[in-house]
C-alpha positions in Angstrom: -81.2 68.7 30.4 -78.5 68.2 32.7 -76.1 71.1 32.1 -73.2 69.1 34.5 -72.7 66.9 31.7 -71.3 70.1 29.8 -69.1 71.4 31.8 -65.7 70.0 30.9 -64.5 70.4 34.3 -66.6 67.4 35.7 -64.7 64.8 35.8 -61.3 66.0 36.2 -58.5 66.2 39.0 -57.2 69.1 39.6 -53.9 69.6 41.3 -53.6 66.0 41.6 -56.1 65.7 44.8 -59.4 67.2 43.8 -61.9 65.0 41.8 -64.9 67.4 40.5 -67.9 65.2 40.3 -70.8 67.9 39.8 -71.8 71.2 39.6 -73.5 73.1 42.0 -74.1 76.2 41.2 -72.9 79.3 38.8 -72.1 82.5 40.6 -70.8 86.1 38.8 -67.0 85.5 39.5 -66.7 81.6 39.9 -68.7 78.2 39.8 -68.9 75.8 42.6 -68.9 72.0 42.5 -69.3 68.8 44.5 -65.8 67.4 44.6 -64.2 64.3 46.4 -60.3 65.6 48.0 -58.6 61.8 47.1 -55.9 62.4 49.8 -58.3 62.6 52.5 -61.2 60.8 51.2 -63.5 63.7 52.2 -66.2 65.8 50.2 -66.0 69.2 49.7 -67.1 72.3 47.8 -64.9 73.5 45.1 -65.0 77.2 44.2 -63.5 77.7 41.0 -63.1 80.9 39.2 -64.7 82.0 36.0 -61.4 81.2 33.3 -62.6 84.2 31.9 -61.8 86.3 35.0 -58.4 84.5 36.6 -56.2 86.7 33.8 -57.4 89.9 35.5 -54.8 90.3 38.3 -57.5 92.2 40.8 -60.1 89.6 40.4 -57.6 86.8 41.3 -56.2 89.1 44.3 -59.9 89.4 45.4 -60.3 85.4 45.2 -57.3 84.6 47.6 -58.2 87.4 49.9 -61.7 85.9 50.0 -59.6 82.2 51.3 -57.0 84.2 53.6 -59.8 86.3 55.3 -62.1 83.3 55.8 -59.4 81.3 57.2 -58.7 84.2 59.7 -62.3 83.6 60.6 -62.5 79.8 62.0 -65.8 80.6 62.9 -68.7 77.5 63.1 -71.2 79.5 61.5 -68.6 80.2 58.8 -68.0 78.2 55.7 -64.9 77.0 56.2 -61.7 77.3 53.4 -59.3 74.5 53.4 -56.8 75.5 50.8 -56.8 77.3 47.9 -54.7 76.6 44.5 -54.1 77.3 40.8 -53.8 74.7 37.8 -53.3 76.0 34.7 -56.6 78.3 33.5 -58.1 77.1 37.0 -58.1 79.4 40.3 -59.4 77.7 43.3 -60.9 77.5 46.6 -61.9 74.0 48.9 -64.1 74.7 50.8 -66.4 73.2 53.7 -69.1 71.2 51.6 -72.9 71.9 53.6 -75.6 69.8 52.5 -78.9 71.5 53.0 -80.1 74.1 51.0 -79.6 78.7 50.7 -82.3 80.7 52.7 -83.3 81.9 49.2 -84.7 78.2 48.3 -86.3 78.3 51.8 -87.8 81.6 51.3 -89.2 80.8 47.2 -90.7 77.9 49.0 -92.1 78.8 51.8 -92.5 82.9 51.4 -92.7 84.8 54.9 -91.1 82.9 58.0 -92.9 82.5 61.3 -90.7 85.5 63.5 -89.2 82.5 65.5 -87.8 81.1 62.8 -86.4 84.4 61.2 -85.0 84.9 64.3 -82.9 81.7 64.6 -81.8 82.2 61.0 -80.6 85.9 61.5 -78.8 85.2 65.5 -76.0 82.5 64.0 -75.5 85.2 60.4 -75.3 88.1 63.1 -72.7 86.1 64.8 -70.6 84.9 62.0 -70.2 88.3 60.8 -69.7 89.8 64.4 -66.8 87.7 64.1 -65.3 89.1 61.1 -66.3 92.6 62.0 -64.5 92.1 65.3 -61.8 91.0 63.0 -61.3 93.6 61.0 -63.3 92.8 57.7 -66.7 93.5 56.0 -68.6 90.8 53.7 -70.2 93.6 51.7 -72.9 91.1 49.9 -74.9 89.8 52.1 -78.2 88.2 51.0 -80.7 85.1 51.1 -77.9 83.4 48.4 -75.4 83.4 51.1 -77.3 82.1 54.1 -76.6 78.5 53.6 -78.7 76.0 55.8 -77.1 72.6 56.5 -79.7 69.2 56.6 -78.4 69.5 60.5 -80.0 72.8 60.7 -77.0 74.9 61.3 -76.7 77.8 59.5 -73.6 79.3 57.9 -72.8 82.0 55.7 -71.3 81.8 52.8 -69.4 84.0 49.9 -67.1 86.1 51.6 -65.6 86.9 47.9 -66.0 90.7 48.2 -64.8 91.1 51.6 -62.5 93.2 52.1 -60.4 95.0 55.4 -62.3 97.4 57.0 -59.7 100.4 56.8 -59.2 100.0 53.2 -60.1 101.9 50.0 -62.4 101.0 47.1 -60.3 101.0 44.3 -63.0 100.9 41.6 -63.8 104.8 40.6 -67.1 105.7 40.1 -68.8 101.9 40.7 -70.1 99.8 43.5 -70.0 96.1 43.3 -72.7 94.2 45.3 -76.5 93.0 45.1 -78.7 96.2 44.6 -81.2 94.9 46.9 -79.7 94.8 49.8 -77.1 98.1 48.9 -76.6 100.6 51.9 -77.6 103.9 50.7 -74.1 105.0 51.6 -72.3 102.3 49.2 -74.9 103.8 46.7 -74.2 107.2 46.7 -70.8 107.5 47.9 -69.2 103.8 47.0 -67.7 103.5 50.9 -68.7 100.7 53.1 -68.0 99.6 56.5 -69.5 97.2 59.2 -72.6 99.0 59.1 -73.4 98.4 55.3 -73.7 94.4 56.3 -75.8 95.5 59.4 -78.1 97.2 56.4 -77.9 94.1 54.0 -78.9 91.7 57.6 -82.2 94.2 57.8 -83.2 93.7 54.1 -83.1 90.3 54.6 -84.7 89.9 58.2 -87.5 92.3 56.3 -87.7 89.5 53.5 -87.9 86.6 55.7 -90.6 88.1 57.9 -92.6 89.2 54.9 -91.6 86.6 52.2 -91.3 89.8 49.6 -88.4 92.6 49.1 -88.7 95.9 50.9 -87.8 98.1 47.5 -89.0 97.2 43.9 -89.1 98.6 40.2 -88.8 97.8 36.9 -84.9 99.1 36.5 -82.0 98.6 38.7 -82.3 102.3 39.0 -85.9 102.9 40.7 -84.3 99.7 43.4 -81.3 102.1 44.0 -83.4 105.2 44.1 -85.8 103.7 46.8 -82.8 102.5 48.8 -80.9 106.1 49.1 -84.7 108.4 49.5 -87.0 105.9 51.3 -87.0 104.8 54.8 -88.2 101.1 54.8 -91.3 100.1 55.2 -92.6 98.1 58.7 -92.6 94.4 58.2 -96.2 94.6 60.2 -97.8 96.6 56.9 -97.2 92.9 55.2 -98.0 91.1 57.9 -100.7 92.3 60.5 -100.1 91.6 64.0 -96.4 90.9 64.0 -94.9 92.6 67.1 -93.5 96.0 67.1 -90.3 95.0 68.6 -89.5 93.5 65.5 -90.8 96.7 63.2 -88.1 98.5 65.7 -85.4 95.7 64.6 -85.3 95.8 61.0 -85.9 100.1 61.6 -82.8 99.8 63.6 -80.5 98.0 61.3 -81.8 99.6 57.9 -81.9 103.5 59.1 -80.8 105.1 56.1 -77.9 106.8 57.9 -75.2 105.0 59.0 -74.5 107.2 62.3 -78.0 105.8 63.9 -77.2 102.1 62.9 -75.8 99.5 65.0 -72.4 100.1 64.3 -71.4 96.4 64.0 -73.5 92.8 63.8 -72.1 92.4 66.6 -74.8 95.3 68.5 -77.0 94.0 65.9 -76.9 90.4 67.5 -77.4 92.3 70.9 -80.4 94.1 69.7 -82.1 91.1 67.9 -81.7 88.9 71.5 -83.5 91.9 73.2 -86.2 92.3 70.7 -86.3 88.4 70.9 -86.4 88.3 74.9 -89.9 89.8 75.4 -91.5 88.3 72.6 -94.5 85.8 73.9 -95.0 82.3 72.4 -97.7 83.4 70.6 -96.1 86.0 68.8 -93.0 84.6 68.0 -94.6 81.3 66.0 -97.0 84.1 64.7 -98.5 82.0 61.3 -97.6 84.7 58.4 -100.9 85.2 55.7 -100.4 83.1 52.7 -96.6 84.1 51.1 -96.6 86.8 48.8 -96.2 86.1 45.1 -92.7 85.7 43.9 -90.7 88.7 43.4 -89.6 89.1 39.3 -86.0 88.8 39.0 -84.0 92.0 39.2 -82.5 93.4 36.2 -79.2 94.0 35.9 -77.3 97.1 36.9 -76.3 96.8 33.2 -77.5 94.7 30.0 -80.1 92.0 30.1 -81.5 90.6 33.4 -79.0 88.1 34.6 -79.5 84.2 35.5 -80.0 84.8 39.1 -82.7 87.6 40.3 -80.0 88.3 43.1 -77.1 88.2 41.2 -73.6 90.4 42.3 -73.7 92.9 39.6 -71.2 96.1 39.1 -73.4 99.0 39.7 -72.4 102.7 38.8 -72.1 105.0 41.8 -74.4 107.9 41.7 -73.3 111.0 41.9 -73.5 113.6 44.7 -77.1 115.4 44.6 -77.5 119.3 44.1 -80.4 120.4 46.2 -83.1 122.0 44.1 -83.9 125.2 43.5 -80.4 128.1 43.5 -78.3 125.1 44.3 -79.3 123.9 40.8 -76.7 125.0 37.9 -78.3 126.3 34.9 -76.8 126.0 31.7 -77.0 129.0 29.7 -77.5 129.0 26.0 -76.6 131.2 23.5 -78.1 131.3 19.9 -75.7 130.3 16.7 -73.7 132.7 14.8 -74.9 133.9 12.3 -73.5 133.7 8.7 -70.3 135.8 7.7 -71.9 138.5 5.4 -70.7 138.8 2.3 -67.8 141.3 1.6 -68.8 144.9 0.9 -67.5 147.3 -1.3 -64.6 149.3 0.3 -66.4 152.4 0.5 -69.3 151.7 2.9 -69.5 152.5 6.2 -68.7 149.4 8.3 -71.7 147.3 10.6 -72.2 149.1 13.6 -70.8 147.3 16.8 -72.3 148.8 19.6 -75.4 146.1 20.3 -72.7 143.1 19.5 -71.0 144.3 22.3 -73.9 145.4 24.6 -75.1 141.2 24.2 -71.5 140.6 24.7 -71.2 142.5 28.1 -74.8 140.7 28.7 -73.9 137.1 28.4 -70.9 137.8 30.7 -72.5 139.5 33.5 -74.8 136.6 33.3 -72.1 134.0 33.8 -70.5 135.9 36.5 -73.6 136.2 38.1 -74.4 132.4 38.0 -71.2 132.0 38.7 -71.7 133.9 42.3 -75.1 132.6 43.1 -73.1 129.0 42.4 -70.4 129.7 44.8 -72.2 131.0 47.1 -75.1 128.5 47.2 -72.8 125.5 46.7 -68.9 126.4 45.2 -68.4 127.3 48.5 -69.1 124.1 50.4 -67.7 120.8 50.1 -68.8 117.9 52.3 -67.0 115.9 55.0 -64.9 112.8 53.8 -65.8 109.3 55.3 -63.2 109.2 58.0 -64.8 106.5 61.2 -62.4 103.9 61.5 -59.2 105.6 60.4 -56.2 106.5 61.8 -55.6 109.6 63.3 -52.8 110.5 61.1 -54.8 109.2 57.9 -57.9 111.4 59.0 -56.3 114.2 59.4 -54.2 113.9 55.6 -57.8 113.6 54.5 -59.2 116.3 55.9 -56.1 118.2 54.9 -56.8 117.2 51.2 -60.4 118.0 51.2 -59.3 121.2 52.0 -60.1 121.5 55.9 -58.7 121.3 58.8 -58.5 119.8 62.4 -60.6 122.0 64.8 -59.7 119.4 67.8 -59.1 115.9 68.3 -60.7 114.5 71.5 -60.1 111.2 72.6 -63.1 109.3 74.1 -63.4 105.6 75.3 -65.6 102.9 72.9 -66.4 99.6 73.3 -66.4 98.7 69.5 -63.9 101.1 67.4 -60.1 100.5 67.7 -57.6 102.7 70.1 -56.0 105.1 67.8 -59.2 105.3 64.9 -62.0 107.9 64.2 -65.1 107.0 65.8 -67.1 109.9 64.6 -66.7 113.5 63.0 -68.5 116.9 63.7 -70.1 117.7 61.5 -70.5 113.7 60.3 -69.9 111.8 57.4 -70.8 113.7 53.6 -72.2 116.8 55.8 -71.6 119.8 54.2 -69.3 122.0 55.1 -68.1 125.7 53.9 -64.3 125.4 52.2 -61.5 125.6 55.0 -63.8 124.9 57.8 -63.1 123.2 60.9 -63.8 119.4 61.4 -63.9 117.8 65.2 -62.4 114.5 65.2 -63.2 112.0 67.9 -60.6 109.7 68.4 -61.0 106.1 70.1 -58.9 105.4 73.2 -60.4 101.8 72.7 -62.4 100.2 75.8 -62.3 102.1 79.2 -60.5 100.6 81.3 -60.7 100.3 85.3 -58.3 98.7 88.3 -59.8 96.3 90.4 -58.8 98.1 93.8 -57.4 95.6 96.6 -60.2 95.3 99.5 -59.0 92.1 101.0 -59.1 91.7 104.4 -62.1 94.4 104.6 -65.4 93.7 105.7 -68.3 93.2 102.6 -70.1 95.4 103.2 -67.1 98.2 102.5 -65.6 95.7 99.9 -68.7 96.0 97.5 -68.7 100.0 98.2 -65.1 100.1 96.7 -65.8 98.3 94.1 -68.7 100.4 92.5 -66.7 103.0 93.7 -64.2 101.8 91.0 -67.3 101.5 88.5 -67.4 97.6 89.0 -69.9 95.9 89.7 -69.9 93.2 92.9 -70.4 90.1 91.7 -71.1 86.4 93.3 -69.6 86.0 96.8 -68.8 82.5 98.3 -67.9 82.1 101.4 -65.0 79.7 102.4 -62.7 78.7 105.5 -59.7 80.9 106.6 -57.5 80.3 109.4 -56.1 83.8 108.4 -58.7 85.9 107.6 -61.4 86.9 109.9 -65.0 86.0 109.4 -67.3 88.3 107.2 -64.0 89.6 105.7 -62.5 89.2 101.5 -60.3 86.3 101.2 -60.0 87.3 97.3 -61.3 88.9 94.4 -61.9 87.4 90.9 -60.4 89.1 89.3 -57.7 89.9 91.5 -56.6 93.4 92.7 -54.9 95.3 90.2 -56.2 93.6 87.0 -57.6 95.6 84.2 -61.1 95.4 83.3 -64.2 97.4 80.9 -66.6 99.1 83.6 -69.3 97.3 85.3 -67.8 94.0 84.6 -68.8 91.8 87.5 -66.2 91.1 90.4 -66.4 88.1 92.4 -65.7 87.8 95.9 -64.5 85.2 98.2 -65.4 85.9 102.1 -63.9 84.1 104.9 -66.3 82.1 107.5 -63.3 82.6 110.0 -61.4 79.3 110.8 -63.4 75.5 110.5 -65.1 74.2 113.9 -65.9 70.3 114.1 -69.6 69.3 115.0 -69.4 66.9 117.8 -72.0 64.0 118.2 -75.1 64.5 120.6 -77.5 62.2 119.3 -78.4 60.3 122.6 -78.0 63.2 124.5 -80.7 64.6 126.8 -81.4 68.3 124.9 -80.3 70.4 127.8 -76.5 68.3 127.3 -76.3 68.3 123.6 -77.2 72.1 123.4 -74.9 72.6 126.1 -72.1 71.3 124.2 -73.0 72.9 120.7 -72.9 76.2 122.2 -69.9 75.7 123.7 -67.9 74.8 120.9 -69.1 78.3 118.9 -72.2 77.1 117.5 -76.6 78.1 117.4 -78.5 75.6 118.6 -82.3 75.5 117.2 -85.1 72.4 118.5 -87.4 70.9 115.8 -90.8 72.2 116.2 -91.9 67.9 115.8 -90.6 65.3 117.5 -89.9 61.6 115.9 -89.8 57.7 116.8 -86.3 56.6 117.0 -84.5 53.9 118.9 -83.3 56.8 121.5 -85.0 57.7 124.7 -87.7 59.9 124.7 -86.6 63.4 125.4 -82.9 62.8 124.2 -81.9 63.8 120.8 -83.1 61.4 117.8 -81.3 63.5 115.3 -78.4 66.7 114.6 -78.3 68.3 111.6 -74.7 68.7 110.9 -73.3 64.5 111.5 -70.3 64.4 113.9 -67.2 65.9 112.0 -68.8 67.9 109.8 -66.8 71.5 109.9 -69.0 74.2 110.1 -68.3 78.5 110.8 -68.9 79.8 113.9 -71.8 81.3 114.6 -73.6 78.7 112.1 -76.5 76.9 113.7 -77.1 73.0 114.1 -81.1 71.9 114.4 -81.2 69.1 116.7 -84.4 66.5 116.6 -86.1 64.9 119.9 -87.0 61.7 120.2 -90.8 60.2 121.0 -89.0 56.9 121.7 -89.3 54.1 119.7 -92.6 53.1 118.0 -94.7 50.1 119.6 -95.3 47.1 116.9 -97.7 44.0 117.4 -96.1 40.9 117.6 -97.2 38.3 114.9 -97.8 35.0 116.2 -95.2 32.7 114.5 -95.4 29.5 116.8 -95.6 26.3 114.7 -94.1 27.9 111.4 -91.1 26.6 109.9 -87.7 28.7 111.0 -87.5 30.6 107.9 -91.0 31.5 107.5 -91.0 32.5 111.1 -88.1 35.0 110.6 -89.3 36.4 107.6 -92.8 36.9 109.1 -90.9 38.6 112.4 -88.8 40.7 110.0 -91.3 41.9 107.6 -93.4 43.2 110.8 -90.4 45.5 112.0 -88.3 43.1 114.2 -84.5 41.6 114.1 -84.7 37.3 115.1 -82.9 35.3 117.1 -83.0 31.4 116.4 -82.6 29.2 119.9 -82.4 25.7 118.4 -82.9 22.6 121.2 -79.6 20.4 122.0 -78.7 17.9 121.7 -82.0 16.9 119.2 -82.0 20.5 116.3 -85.4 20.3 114.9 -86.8 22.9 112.3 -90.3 24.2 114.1 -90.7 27.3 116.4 -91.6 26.2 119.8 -92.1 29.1 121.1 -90.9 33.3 121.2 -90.0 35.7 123.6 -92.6 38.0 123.2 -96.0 36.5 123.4 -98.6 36.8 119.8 -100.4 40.2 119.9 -98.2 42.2 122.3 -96.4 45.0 121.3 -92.6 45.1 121.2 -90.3 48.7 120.1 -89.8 48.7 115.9 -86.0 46.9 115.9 -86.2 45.3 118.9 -85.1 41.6 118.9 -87.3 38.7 118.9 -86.0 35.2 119.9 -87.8 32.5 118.7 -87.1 28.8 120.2 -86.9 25.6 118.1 -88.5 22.2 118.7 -86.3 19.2 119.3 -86.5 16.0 117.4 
């Protein structure tokens, strides 16, 4: 049954410009359609969201952050949003409409992907999101629903409705919304996510498309989480024998359980896959996987009844910190119910005694203040480390001011990746534990370090280059070019110039003089002892062919040079002059008798220019006679003359 047909939104216009024509597909906050934009006559996805949801003011926020942030992106393996709108219960988004199909259909159809193929799926997703890491946000779902691959074969990533800025906080207590196959431990247990938590989501799904099957399973959302946060993941070559190790040290890389040993962004991920990549042979890259593994059962929900799509976004509770076992355990301890009041006694008797009541009493608390002690001092006394990479100084320290610790030092290193002025790491790190008013080191980020290109023109090369690793450059290419300023062998320029600010090691070009321009005269003709003469003379090397050749010069002068007359050339550069055999003796065809033209071309075709002599004052048409008899030989371009027959 065709469920488009019910959806009363097929069919309409909304905003006056967006014709809905069918329905694509049904996602946890919104539904997407096929739609036809009337102004522009061009078709494009529609995103709308769930009625349902576009009266809860967060969800809404959410859905124009997701159009703002992908706008930001402009990025070509990014799904483009083109506007974004509201009519009455309807919240929008128009997006770029791709054809094609998600890497999930690819991967329920196909199971396991040869590596190369994995490989050029996971490059453009690494560099999509490099682009919005480098910008400042995090997709936080990633998965095979969001990998969309166009008939054209490029591949774009989709879906960017939980991302979110990097620096900002979750504002949800206590829950974690995402996919729970492809959660970060880290969003798991603590509900904070950065950069690296996509890097972790791009690992489960290289895993799945080398293998065709999840990493982590089980019957509950639960045992999926549990794996995630207590099990390193498995090698992709357990699955698949024979696939190479550089690509069991990939998906290692990218899914290391903690997120101080991951690539901190995709875009060292992207750098990593290339190198893996870069070794790999033919043979292991198009590496035939065994026959696909059997479909994986859809995953529960994190709450309720298994939803429509085994990878759906679900809202997953955030589990709690875990005691260690053992004294860092709290017991609860029980005491037994009271008993019933007895009933009253005659006034004369001698009262219950109360010495054992308050011997159990005195028990029962020493007990508590013992547990109490073993509690603090086992785990009362410690708290752990607040997430603080990627904040501001000023916001770290407020944090570790709240947590109830303070700032041992603050040191300020250079990095290639993390923003001047925010936390790249802590010591101890991230949800360490820590006693209670301890002392947290807080490196700060001075961003990229930063060198001078020093000014070395005018010196020689050789001390050039040494100045420039010196500086912690590196030399780069260097092309040589004319000066009438600079002397030969020494810098003309740098690129980049002197005094320009650049990372370390980048490369630095430089432009060398070959002093000032010297015209090549012309010697061809010339005996050898003349032309060489003359070369040398004007500033140049002279080097002789080792063979000689047949030219129309004299033998022993020069046939050819090199460098042509006016070609400018660098002192000190050398011409190669050829010397001539002579010219090369041809036999002479025999073309008395023939006809004028077939006489000429006969002459021509053997290697000889024609002269026609016709008789006066009767022309006639037939070759009396030539100049050079039948079966002699004559130089090759030397000119025949052939003499006509009068009438």
């Amino acid at each position: 049954m065709d469920t488009t047909l019910k959806d009363p939104l097929v069919g309409q216009v909304l905003d006056g410009r967006y014709r809905v024509d069918a329905r694509i597909a049904v996602g946890g906050m919104a539904t997407v359609y096929r739609a036809l934009d009337t102004r522009l006559d061009r078709v494009l996805a529609l995103k709308v969201m769930h009625p349902a949801l576009a009266t809860d003011a967060s969800f809404v926020e959410r859905f124009i952050r997701e159009a703002k942030s992908v706008a930001r992106l402009a990025h070509p393996n990014v799904v483009a949003v083109f506007d974004q709108g509201a009519e009455g219960a309807y919240v929008y988004l128009a997006m770029e409409y791709v054809a094609g199909c998600t890497l999930r259909d690819v991967l329920r159809e196909r199971g396991a992907l040869q590596p190369r193929a994995a490989l050029d799926i996971l490059e453009p997703v690494l560099a999509a999101l490099g682009a919005a890491h480098r910008a400042g946000f995090v997709h936080r779902d990633m998965k095979p629903e969001n990998v969309l691959i166009g008939d054209d074969g490029r591949v774009k990533v989709a879906d960017f409705g939980l991302v979110r800025a990097v620096g900002s906080v979750t504002n949800t207590t206590g829950t974690v919304l995402g996919t729970v196959s492809y959660l970060a431990p880290e969003q798991i247990e603590y509900g904070t996510s950065d950069t690296r938590a996509d890097v972790y989501a791009c690992g489960v799904v290289l895993y799945e498309m080398l293998t065709g099957s999840k990493p982590h399973s089980g019957d509950t959302p639960a045992q999926v989480l549990f794996q995630h946060m207590n099990e390193d993941m498995p090698a992709p070559s357990a699955l698949v024998p024979g696939l190479a190790v550089e690509l069991d040290e990939l998906v290692a890389s990218a899914t290391a359980r903690n997120p101080e040993v991951r690539p901190y962004d995709a875009v060292a991920l992207l750098a990593q896959a290339r190198a893996a990549r870069a070794p790999l042979s033919d043979e292991q890259l198009d590496l035939v996987p065994p026959q696909a593994l059997a479909a994986d059962e859809a995953e529960p929900s994190a709450a309720g009844p298994a939803p429509a799509s085994e990878d759906a976004t679900s809202v997953i509770p955030r589990v709690l910190p875990r005691e260690e076992p053992g004294v860092n355990h709290t017991a609860r301890l029980t005491m037994p119910p009271p008993e019933p009041p007895e009933p009253s006694r005659p006034t004369g008797r001698r009262a219950v005694p109360r010495r054992g009541l308050l011997a159990a009493l005195v028990a029962v608390l020493l007990a508590l203040g013992v547990g109490a002690g073993v509690w603090y001092i086992n785990s009362g006394q410690f708290t752990r480390v607040p997430a603080l990479i990627g904040k501001t100084e000023k916001d770290a320290r407020q944090e570790l001011k709240s947590a109830g610790l303070d700032v041992k030092k603050v040191r300020y290193d250079f990095s290639e990746t993390v923003q001047r002025g925010t936390v790249i790491k802590t010591d101890p790190g991230t949800n360490e534990r820590i006693r209670g008013n301890g002392s947290v080191t807080v490196f700060v980020s001075r961003g990229p370090e930063i060198v001078r290109v020093p000014d070395v023109r005018g010196k020689p090369l050789a001390q050039a280059e040494s100045e420039l690793e010196k500086a912690g450059l590196a030399p780069g290419v260097v092309t040589k070019e004319f000066s009438e300023e600079i002397e030969q062998g020494a810098v003309i320029s740098t690129d980049p110039a002197s005094g320009t600010r650049r990372s370390p090691d980048s490369a630095v070009a430089v432009v060398v003089s070959r002093g000032a321009p010297i015209d090549v005269p012309d010697v061809t003709g010339e005996s050898v002892d003349d032309a060489t003469s003359q070369l040398t003379g004007a500033g140049f090397k002279v080097k002789i062919a080792s063979e000689q050749i047949n030219s129309p010069e004299e033998a022993g002068s020069v046939a050819e040079q090199s460098a042509a007359e006016g070609t400018q050339l660098a002192r000190g550069d050398t011409v190669t002059l050829t010397v001539s055999k002579g010219p090369r003796m041809l036999d002479v065809p025999d073309v008395v008798g023939l006809k004028v033209d077939e006489a000429t071309s006969k002459l021509e075709s053997a290697g000889f220019e024609v002269k026609v002599d016709k008789s006066f004052p009767f022309l006639g048409d037939t070759v009396e006679s030539q100049s050079v008899a039948a079966d002699q030989q004559a130089p090759e371009g030397s000119t025949i003359t052939i003499k006509t027959k009068g009438l």
